[in-house]
N, C-alpha and C positions, 0 to 999 in steps of 0.2 A: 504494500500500500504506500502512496505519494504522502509524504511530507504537503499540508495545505500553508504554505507561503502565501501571506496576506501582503496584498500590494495596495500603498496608500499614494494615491494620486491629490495634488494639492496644485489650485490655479489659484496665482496673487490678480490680482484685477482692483478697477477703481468701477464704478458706477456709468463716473463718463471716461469715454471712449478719448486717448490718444489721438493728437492730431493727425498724426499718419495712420492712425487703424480707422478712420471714419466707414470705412465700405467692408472693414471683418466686422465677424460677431462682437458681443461684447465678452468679456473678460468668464461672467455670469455663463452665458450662453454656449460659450468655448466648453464651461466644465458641464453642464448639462447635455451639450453634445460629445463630448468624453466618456459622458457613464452612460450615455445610452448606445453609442458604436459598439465600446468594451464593455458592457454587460451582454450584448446580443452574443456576442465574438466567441467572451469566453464566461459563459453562463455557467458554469462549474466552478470558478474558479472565485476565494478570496478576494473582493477588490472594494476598496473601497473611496470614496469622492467627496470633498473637502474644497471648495471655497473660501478666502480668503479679502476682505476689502483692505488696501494697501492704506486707506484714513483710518482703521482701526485693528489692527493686528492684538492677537493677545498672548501669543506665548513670546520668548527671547526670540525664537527661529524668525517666526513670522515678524518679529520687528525688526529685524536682522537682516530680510530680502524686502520686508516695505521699504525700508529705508535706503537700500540699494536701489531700487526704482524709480523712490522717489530721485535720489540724486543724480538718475539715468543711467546707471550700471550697467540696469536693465531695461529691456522692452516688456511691457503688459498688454496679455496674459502670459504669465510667467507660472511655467510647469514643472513640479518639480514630484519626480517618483522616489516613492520610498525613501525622501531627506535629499534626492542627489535632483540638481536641476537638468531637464531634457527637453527645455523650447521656451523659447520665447519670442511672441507676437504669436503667430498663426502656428499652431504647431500643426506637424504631417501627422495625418494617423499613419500612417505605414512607417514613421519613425517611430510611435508610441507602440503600437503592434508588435514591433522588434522587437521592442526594450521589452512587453512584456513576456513575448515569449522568452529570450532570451532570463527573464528572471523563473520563468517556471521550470526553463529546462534545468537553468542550476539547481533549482532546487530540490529537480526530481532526483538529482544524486549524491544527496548528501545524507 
């Protein structure tokens, strides 16, 4: 039997929309369409989707890449799987796809 490795998906977002993202989704909209790609994808699998506004963050982490954002470090929606960041602005689902298989298969071997 698989080891069930839980993968926590977190998008930092603002409300309004970046002046270069005017014609993507909003930051919001990014992680509700995240969890409904990957829950269709991988319906068996641990995952779970996390939201984030970069004006109120509450843990260290999350004040720790608001504040990156804010000072333009980073581009928003900023995606960060399992702690580790993997897109920012628009992210590909064929790069998130990877990454999650890519973490199931680790973990089918451990």
């Amino acid at each position: 039997m698989r080891w069930v490795q839980k993968i926590e998906f977190t998008v930092y977002g603002a409300e309004q929309k970046c002046a270069s993202c005017v014609h993507l989704p909003s930051a919001l909209e990014t992680k509700d369409w995240l969890e409904a790609a990957l829950t269709r994808k991988f319906p068996h699998e641990n995952l779970s989707f996390h939201y984030v506004d970069i004006e109120s963050p509450n843990t260290e982490r999350e004040k720790e890449l608001a504040e990156a954002i804010l000072n333009e470090e980073y581009f928003y929606p900023l995606l960060v799987v399992n702690g580790e960041i993997l897109a920012e602005g628009n992210p590909s689902l064929k790069v998130v796809t990877q990454r999650v298989e890519a973490i199931l298969s680790a973990s089918f071997y451990k």
